[in-house]
C-alpha positions in Angstrom: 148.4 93.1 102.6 148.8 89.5 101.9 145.5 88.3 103.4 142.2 88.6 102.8 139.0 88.5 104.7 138.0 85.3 103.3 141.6 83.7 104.1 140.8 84.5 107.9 137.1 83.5 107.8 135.6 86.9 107.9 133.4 88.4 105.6 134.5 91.2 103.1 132.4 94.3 103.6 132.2 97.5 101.5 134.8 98.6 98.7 138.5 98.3 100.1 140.6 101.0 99.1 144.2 98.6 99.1 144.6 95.2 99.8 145.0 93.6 102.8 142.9 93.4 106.4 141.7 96.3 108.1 143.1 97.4 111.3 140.1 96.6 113.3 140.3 93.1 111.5 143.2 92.2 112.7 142.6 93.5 116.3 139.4 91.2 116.3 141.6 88.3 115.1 144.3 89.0 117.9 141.3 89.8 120.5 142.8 93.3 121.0 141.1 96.7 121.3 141.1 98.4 117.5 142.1 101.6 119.7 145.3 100.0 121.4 146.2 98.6 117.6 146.4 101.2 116.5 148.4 102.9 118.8 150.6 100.0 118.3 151.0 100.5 114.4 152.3 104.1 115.4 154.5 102.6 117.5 153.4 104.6 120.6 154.6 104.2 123.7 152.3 101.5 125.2 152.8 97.7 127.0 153.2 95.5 124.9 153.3 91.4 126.2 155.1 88.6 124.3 151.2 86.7 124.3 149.7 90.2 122.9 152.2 89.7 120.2 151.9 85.9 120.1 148.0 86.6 119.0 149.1 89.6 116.3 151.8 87.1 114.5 149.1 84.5 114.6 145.9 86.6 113.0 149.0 88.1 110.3 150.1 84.6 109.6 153.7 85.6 110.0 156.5 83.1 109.7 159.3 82.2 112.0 161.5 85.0 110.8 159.2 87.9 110.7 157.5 86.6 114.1 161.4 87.2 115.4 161.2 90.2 113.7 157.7 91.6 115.3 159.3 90.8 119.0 162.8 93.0 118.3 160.4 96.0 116.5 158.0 95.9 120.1 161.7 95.9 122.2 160.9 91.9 123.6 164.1 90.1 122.6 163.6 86.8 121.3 165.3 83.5 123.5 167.7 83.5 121.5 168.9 86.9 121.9 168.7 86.7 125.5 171.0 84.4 126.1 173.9 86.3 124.1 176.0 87.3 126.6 177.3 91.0 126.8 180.7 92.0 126.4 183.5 94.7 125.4 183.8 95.0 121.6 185.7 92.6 119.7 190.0 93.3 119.7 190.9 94.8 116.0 194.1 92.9 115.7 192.0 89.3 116.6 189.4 89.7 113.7 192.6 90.6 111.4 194.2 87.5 112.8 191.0 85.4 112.1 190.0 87.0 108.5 193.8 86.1 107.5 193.5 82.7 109.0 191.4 81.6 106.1 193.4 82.9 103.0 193.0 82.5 100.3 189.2 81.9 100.9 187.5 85.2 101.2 186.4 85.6 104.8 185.7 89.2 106.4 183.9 90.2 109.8 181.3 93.0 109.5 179.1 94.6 112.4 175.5 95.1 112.8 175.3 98.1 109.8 177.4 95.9 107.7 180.2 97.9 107.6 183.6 95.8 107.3 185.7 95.6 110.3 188.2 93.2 109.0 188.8 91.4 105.6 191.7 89.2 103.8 193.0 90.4 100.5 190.3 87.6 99.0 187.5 89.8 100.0 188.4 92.7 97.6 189.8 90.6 94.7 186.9 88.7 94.5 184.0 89.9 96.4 184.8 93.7 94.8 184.4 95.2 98.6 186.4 97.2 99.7 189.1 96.4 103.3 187.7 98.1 106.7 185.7 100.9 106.6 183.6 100.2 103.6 179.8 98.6 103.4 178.7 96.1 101.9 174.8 96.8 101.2 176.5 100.2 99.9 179.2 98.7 97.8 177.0 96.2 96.6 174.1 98.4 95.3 176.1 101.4 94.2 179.2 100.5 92.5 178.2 98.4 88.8 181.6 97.3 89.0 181.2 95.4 92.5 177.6 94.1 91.3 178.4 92.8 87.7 180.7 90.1 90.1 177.3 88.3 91.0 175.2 85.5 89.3 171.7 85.7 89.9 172.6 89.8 91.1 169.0 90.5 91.3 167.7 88.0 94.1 170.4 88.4 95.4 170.0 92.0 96.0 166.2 90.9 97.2 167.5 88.4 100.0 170.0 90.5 101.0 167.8 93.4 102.1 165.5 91.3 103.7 168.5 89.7 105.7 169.8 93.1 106.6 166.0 94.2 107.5 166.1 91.3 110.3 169.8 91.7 111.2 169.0 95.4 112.2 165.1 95.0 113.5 166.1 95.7 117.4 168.8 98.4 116.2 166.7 100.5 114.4 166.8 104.5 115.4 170.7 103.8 115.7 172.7 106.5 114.1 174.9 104.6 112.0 171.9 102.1 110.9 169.7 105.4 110.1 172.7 106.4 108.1 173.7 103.4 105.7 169.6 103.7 105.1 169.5 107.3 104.2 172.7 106.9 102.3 171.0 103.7 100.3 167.7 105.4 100.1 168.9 108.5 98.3 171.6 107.0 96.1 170.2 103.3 94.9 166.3 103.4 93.6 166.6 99.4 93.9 167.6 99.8 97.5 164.4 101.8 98.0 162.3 99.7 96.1 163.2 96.5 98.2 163.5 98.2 101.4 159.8 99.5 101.1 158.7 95.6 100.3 159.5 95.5 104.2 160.5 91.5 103.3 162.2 90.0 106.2 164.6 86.6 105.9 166.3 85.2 108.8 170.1 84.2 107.8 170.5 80.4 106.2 173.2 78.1 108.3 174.7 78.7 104.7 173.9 79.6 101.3 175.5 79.9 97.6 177.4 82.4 95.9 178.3 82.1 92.1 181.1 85.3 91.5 182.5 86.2 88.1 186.2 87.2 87.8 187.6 88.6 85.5 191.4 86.7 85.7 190.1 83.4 87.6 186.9 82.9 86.0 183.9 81.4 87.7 183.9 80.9 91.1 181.1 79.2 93.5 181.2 79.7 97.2 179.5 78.1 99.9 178.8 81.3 102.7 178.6 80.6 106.5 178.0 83.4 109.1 178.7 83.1 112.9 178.3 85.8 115.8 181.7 85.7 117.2 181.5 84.9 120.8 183.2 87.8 121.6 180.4 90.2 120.8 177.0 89.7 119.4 177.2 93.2 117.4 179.9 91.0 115.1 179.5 88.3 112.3 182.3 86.4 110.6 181.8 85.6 107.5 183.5 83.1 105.8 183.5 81.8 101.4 183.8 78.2 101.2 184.9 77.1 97.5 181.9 74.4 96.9 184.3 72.6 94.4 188.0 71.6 94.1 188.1 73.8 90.8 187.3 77.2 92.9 190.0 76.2 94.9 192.5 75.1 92.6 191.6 78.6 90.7 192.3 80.5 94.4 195.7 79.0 94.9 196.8 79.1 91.5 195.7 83.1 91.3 197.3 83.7 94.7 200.5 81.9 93.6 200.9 83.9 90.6 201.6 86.7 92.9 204.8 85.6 94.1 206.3 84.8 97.3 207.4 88.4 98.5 203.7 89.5 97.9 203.0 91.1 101.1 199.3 90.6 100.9 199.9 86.8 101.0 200.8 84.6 103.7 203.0 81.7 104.9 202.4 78.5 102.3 200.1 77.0 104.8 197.6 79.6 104.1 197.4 81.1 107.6 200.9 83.3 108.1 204.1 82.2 110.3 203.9 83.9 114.1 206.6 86.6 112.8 205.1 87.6 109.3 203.5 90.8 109.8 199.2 90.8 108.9 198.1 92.0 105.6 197.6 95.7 105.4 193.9 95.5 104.1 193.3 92.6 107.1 194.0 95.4 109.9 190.5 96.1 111.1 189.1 99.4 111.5 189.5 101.6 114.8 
C-alpha cells in the first residue's frame, strides 16, 4: 500500500480500487509466478526459500525490521535467531532474585506474550503494572489509570504494538499470543486500530520513558531489554533513571517507607543473603 507503480518503474494501468501494487506487480518485481504469490499471501502451505523472500522484501521495499519480520511469518528464522540456543525455561526464584537486584529502579522480566513473570515493587508503583501474572499491552491499553502514567501515551501506544507485532511474528497461532490479541481486540478500539496498521519496529538497544507520579513527580527512564541467556522466550527489562533527580526522587520515596517495609531491601539496594524476596518479585508458576 505504500508504493506505487511509478515508485517501482511500472506504468499505472486502469482505475485502482485501493492503493498500493497489485499482486501480479509485485510477483513481476520479485520474478515469481502471480499464481504461487498468491498462494503465498494466503499463507498456503508451499516452499518458500530465503532468496524467494530476499526478491519479495526487495520489490516491497521493506526495511531491516519488517524484512526480519517476513522470514519469521514464512517459518525461515533469521541468523540471529538461529544461533539462540535452546534450553529449559528460566528458574522462578532467579528472575525474582534479578528483578530485586535492581531496586529501587523498576526492572521486570516478561515472556514472549508479555505477560510478567517477575517484577520489583518499582514496577507497580511507578510503571502502574501489576506483579506476575499480569500484561503489559493489556494493562497499558485498558486501565486509564496505568496509561495517564505516560508522556507522549499516544506514540507510545503506536511503537509499542509495532514492537510486540515483531516480538511475536514467529509465535503467532500460539494459544496464549492468540489470546492477549483477542482479549486486546475486543476490549481496546486503539489496540485494534494499531494492530490493523500491521506496523512492525524491531526493539531500540534502548529508548526513553517520561512517567508521571503522583507522590514523586516526574520521572525519566532510560529502558534496556536483554533475552536472558537462560531462555530466549524471556526479556529483562530494566528502567534506568536518565538523571540524578529520578534517582534522588526513587531513594527518597523508597526511604519514606521505613526500614521494616518488607517490600524493600537491604540499604545497598539489592537485599542481604538471609532477607526473604519481595512478595510481588516471586515470579509466576
Amino acid at each position: 500500500m505504500r508504493l506505487s507503480p511509478a515508485e517501482v518503474g511500472l506504468s499505472a494501468s486502469g482505475r485502482r480500487r485501493t492503493p498500493g501494487l497489485r499482486r501480479e506487480e509485485v510477483a513481476v518485481l520479485a520474478g515469481v509466478g502471480t499464481s504461487w504469490y498468491t498462494w503465498l499471501e494466503q499463507g498456503r502451505d508451499i516452499n518458500v526459500s530465503e532468496s524467494v523472500l530476499g526478491a519479495i522484501s526487495g520489490a516491497l521495499r521493506l526495511n531491516p525490521a519488517e524484512e526480519i519480520y517476513l522470514y519469521r511469518l514464512a517459518g525461515l528464522k533469521t541468523p540471529d535467531v538461529d544461533q539462540r540456543a535452546d534450553s529449559g525455561p528460566a528458574d522462578p526464584e532467579r528472575l525474582a532474585e534479578i528483578v530485586n537486584h535492581w531496586f529501587p529502579n523498576p526492572a521486570l522480566v516478561r515472556d514472549r506474550s508479555w505477560n510478567i513473570l517477575a517484577a520489583n515493587s518499582a514496577v507497580p508503583e511507578f510503571l502502574g503494572f501489576p506483579g506476575p501474572g499480569g500484561n503489559i499491552l493489556v494493562e497499558f491499553f485498558t486501565d486509564p489509570t496505568c496509561r495517564k502514567r505516560y508522556a507522549h501515551a499516544d506514540a507510545l501506544a503506536r511503537s509499542t504494538v509495532a514492537r510486540f507485532r515483531a516480538d511475536v511474528a514467529d509465535c503467532f497461532g500460539r494459544p496464549e499470543v492468540e489470546r492477549i490479541l483477542d482479549e486486546l481486540n475486543d476490549r481496546s478500539p486503539e489496540f485494534a486500530e494499531l494492530w490493523g496498521g500491521h506496523e512492525v519496529l524491531e526493539p531500540a538497544t534502548s529508548r526513553t520513558k517520561e512517567i508521571s507520579h503522583d507522590s514523586a513527580g516526574v520521572l525519566s527512564f532510560d529502558v534496556h531489554e536483554w533475552e536472558l541467556a537462560a531462555d530466549h522466550e524471556v526479556q529483562l527489562v530494566l528502567h534506568m533513571p536518565t538523571v540524578q533527580e529520578t534517582r534522588d526522587k526513587l531513594d527518597a520515596f523508597f526511604a519514606a517507607a521505613g526500614p521494616d517495609d518488607p517490600d524493600r531491601p537491604g540499604e545497598d539496594g539489592a537485599g542481604d543473603d538471609d532477607d526473604q524476596l519481595p512478595s510481588n518479585a516471586v515470579a509466576a508458576a
